[in-house]
C-alpha positions in Angstrom: -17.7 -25.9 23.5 -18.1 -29.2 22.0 -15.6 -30.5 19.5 -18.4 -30.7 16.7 -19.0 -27.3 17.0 -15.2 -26.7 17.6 -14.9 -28.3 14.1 -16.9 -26.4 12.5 -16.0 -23.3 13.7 -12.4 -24.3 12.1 -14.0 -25.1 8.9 -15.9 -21.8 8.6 -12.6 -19.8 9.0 -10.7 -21.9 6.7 -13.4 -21.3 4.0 -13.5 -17.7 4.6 -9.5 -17.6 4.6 -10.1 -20.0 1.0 -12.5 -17.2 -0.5 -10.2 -14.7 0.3 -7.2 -15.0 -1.2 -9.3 -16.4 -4.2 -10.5 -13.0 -4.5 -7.6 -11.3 -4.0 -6.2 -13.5 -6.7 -8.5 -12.9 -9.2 -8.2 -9.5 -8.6 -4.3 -10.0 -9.6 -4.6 -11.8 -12.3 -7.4 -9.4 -13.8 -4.8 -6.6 -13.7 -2.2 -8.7 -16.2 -5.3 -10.1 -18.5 -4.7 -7.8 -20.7 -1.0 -8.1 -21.4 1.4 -10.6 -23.0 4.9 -12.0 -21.8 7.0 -9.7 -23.2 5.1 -6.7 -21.4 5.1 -8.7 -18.2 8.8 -9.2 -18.6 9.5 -5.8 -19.7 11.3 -3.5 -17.3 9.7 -0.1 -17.6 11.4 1.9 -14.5 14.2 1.1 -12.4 12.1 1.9 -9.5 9.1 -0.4 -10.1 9.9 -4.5 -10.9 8.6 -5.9 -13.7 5.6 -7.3 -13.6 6.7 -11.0 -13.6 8.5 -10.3 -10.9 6.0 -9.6 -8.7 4.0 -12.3 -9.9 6.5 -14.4 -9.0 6.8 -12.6 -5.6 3.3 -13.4 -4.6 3.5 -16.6 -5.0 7.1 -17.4 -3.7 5.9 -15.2 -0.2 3.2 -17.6 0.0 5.4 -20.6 -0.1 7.8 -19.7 1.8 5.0 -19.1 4.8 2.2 -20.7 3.5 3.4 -23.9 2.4 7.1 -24.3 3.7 7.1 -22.6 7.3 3.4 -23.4 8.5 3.1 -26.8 6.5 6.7 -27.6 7.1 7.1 -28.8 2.5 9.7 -28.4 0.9 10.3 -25.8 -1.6 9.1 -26.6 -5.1 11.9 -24.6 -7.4 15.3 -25.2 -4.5 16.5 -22.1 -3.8 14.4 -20.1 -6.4 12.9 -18.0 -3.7 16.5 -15.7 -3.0 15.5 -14.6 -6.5 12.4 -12.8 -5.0 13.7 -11.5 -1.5 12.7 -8.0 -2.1 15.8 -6.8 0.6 18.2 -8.6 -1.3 17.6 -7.9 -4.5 17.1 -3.6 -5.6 14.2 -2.9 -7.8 16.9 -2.3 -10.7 17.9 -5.4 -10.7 15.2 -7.6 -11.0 14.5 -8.0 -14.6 17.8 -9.5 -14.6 17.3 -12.5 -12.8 16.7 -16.0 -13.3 13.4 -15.8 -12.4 10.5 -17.5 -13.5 8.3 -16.6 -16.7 5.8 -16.7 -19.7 4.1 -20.2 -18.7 6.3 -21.7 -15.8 5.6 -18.7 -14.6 1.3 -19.2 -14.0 2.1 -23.2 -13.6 4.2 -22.3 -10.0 1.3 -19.2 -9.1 -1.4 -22.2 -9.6 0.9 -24.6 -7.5 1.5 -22.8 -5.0 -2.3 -22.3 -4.1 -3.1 -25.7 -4.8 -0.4 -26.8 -2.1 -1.6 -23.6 0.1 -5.2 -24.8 0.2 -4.0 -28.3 0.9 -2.1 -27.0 4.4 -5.5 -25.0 5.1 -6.9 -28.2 5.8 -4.8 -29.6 7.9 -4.5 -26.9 10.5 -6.2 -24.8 13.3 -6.0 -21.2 13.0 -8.1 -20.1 15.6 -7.9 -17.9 18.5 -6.2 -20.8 20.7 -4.0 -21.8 17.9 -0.6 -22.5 19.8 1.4 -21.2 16.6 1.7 -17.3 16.9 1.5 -17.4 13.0 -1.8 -19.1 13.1 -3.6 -17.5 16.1 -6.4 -16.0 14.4 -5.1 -16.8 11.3 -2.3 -14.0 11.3 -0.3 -15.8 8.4 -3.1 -15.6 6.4 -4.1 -11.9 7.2 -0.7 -11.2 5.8 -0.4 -13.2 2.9 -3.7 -11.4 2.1 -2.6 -7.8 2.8 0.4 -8.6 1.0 -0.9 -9.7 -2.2 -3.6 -6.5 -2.6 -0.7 -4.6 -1.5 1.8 -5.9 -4.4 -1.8 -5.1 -6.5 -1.5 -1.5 -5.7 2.4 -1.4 -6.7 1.6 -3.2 -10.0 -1.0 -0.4 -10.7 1.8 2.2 -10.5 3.6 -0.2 -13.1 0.6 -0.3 -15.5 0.6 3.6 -15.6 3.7 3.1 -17.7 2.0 0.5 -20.3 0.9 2.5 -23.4 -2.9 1.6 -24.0 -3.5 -0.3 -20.9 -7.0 -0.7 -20.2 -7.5 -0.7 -16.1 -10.1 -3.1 -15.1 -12.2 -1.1 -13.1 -11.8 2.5 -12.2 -8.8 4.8 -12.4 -8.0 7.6 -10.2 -8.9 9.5 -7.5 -12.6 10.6 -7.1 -13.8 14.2 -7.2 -13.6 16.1 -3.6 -16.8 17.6 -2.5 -16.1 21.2 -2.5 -18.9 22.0 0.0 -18.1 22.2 3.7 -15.5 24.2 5.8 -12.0 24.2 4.5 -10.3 22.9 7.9 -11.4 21.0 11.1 -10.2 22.2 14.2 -8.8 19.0 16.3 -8.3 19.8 20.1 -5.3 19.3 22.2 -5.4 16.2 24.4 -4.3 12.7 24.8 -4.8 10.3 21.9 -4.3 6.7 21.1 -2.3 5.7 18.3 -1.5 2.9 16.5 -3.2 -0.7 16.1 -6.1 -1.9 17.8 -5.1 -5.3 20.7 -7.5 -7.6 18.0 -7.8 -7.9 14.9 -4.4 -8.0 12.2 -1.9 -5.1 12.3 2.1 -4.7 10.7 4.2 -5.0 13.7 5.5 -1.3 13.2 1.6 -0.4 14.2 1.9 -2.0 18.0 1.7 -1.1 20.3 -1.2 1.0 20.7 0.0 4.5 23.2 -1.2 7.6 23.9 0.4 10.5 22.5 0.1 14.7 23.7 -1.0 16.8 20.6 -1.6 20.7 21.0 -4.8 21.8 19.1 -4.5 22.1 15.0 -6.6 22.5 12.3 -6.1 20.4 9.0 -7.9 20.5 5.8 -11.2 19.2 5.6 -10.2 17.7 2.0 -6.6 16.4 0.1 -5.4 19.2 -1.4 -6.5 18.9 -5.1 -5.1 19.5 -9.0 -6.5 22.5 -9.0 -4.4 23.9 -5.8 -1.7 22.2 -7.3 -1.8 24.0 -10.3 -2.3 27.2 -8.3 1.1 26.6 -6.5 3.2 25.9 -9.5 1.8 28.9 -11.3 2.8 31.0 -8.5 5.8 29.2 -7.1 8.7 29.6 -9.0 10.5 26.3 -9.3 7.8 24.0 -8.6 7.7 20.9 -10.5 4.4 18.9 -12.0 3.3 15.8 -10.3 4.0 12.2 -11.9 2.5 12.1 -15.3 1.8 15.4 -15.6 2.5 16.8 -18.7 2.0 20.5 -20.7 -0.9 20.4 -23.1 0.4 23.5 -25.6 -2.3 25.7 -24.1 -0.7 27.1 -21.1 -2.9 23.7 -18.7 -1.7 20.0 -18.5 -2.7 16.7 -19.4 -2.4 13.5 -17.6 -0.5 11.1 -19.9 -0.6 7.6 -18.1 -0.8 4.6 -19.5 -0.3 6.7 -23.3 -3.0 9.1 -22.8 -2.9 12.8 -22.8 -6.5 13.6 -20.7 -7.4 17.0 -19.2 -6.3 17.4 -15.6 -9.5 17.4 -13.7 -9.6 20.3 -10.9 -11.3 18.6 -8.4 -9.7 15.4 -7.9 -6.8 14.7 -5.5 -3.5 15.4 -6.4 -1.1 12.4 -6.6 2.2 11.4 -7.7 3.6 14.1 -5.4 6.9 13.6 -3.9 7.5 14.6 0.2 9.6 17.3 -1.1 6.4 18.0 -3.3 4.2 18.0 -0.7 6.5 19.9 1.8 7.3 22.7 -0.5 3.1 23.2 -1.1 2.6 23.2 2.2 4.9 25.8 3.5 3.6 28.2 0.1 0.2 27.8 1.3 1.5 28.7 5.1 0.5 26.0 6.4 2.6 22.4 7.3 2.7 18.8 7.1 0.7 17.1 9.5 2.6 14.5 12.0 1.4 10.7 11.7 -0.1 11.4 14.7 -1.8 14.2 14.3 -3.2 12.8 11.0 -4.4 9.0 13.3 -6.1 11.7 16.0 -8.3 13.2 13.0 -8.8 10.5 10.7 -12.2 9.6 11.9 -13.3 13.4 10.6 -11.4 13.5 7.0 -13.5 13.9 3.8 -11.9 11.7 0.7 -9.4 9.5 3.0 -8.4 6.8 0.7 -8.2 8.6 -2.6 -5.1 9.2 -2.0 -1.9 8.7 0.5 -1.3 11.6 2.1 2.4 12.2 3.3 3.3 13.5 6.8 6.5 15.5 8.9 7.1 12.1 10.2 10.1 9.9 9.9 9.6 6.2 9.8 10.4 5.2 13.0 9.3 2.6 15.8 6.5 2.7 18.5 7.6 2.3 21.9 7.8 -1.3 22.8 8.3 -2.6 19.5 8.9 -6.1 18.4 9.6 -7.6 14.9 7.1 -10.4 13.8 7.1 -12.1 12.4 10.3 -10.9 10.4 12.3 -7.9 10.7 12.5 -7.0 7.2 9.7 -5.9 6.9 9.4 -2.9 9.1 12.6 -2.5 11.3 15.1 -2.3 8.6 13.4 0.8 7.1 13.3 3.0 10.6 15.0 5.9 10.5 15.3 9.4 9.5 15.6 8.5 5.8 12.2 7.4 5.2 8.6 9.5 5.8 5.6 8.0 6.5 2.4 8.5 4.8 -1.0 7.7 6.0 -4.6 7.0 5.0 -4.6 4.5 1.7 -5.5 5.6 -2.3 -8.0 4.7 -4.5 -5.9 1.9 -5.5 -5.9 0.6 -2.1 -8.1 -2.6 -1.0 -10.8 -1.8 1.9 -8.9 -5.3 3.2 -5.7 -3.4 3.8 -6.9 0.3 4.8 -6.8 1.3 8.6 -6.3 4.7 10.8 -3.3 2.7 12.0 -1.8 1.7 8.8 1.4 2.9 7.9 2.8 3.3 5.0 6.8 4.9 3.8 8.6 5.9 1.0 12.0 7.7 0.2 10.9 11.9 0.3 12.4 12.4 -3.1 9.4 9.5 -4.3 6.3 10.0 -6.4 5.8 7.0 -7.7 2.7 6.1 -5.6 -0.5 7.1 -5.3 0.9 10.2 -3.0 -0.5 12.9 -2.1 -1.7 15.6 0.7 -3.4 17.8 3.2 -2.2 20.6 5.2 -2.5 21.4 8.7 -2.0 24.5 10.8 -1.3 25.5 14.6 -5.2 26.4 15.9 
C-alpha cells in the first residue's frame, strides 16, 4: 500500500467518524429545541438527571477521551469533569451541582467538538493504529454509542415534560398479529456474545459457546393488550409507567401531559423485572436467559420496539477484561442487576446488536422495558 493511498484511506475514516458524531449531535440537540433553561435545569425524577446534566455529560466524556486522553490537552473547565462522573455522583444528586448551564453550558458542548475535530486530524485510527483506543477508531465508536445512548435516557426524561413535542416518532410500533404465537429454538451449542471485529462493550467479549435445551419463545413482545389481560385477572398487579385509569374501567397513557388511549397492539413498556417476572409466571410461561434470547434473536418479530428483560443477572463472560475502564461494566456485575436484551424504539440502529447488553435494577421501569415469554419445548 502506498502512503498516498494510505493517506487517504485515513482521511476517509476521519470524515466518516466527523459525519457521525455530527449526526448524532444534531440528533441531541433536536431533542432540547424545544425547551428553555429552566426546563433543562429542572429536576423532574430522582432517578433520571436533569437534562443539563447530561448535556454537560456528553460533552465532558468526550473531553476527557477525545480531547484530553487521545490528544493529550488539557482540560478546558479544571476539574469540572468530577461534576459529571456518573459513578460518583447518584442520579439524586445531580441537579445540585456546580455544573454548567443556560449558555456556558452550549459554549463548552460547541468547544469541545471544535477541539475534538481538531485531534481527528492529527491522528491515525486505523486498523494498525498502535493505540488500542484508536485501532479502528474504538474511541470514537464509543463516544458515538454513548452519546445516542444518553439520547435514549433523555427520552425517558422528556416523558416527564408536560406538552413536549418529540421530534420524530413516539413509541413502540404495532405487532403484527399474524403468524404462530411461539418459535421453537432447538437444543445445541451456540455462540454468544460480540463478534472478533467490529465495536462491542467489553462486558460482550468474548464471544463462547453456550449448551441450551430446546424452548419455545414468543414470536412477538408481549403487548398492552396482554398486559391489560394480566392485571385484570391478577390480583395485585400494578400498571406499567405512565399508565393511568381513564374513568371507564380502560387506561390512558399520560406522558409528556397527555391522557391517550392505550393502544392494544403495541409493545408494552415501562415494565419493571418484577413486572415482567410476575406476567410471565401468570401466563405459565418464564423469562428467557440472555442467552437463550442471543440464540433466537435472528427469528424475533418487533426486536427493537422495546427492551425485553431476561432471568439473567448481570454478570461477566468468561475471560473478561475491562477496557477501556472498569466503570463501565465491571462495577455493575452481580446478582443485583438483570440484564435486558434487544434495544427500543428509542434506540439508534448505531447502537443495537444481538450482543448488546443492556441492565437495570429489577424493581426499574423507567426505560423503554418490556418482554417476551419463553417456555421448555
Amino acid at each position: 500500500m502506498t502512503a498516498n493511498t494510505r493517506e487517504a484511506q485515513e482521511d476517509a475514516r476521519s470524515e466518516a467518524i466527523a459525519n457521525l458524531l455530527a449526526e448524532a449531535r444534531r440528533r441531541t440537540l433536536a431533542l432540547v429545541e424545544p425547551l428553555d433553561d429552566a426546563q433543562l435545569n429542572r429536576v423532574y425524577s430522582p432517578i433520571l438527571s436533569p437534562l443539563a446534566w447530561d448535556l454537560g455529560h456528553i460533552a465532558n466524556f468526550e473531553e476527557l477521551w477525545l480531547v484530553q486522553t487521545i490528544g493529550d490537552r488539557a482540560p478546558m473547565h479544571g476539574e469540572l469533569g468530577r461534576f459529571y462522573d456518573a459513578i460518583e455522583n447518584p442520579r439524586m444528586t445531580r441537579g445540585e451541582l456546580p455544573i454548567l448551564r443556560d449558555a456556558e453550558l452550549r459554549s463548552y458542548m460547541a468547544d469541545v467538538r471544535e477541539r475534538t475535530l481538531e485531534v481527528l486530524d492529527e491522528i491515525e485510527i486505523g486498523p494498525d493504529a498502535e493505540q488500542p483506543l484508536l485501532r479502528d477508531g474504538f474511541v470514537y465508536e464509543m463516544l458515538l454509542a454513548h452519546e445516542l445512548q444518553h439520547n435514549e435516557t433523555m427520552l425517558q426524561l422528556l416523558q416527564l415534560v408536560d406538552g413536549y413535542e418529540p421530534p420524530w416518532q413516539f413509541g413502540p410500533a404495532a405487532v403484527d398479529s399474524a403468524g404462530p404465537e411461539t418459535i421453537v429454538i432447538e437444543g445445541g451449542s451456540y455462540e454468544v456474545g460480540g463478534p472478533a471485529g467490529g465495536f462491542a462493550y467489553d462486558n460482550e467479549r468474548g464471544c463462547h459457546a453456550v449448551e441450551l435445551a430446546s424452548f419455545e419463545i414468543d414470536r412477538t413482545p408481549v403487548t398492552n393488550g396482554a398486559y391489560t389481560e394480566f392485571m385484570a385477572n391478577q390480583a395485585g398487579a400494578e400498571p406499567p409507567g405512565y399508565w393511568e385509569p381513564d374513568g371507564a374501567g380502560g387506561w390512558v397513557n399520560a406522558a409528556m401531559g397527555r391522557r391517550e388511549p392505550i393502544e392494544p397492539d403495541r409493545p408494552v413498556v415501562h415494565v419493571s423485572w418484577h413486572q415482567a417476572d410476575a406476567f410471565a409466571r401468570w401466563a405459565g410461561k418464564r423469562l428467557p436467559s440472555e442467552f437463550e434470547w442471543e440464540a433466537a434473536s435472528e427469528r424475533l418479530d418487533a426486536v427493537g420496539q422495546a427492551w425485553e428483560w431476561t432471568s439473567s443477572d448481570f454478570l461477566a463472560y468468561p475471560g473478561f477484561e475491562a477496557f477501556p475502564y472498569s466503570e463501565y461494566s465491571e462495577v455493575f456485575f452481580g446478582d443485583e442487576h438483570k440484564v435486558l436484551r434487544g434495544g427500543s424504539w428509542a434506540t439508534h440502529p448505531h447502537v443495537a446488536r444481538p450482543s448488546f447488553r443492556n441492565w437495570d435494577l429489577p424493581q426499574r421501569g423507567q426505560i423503554f422495558s418490556g418482554l417476551r415469554c419463553v417456555r421448555d419445548a
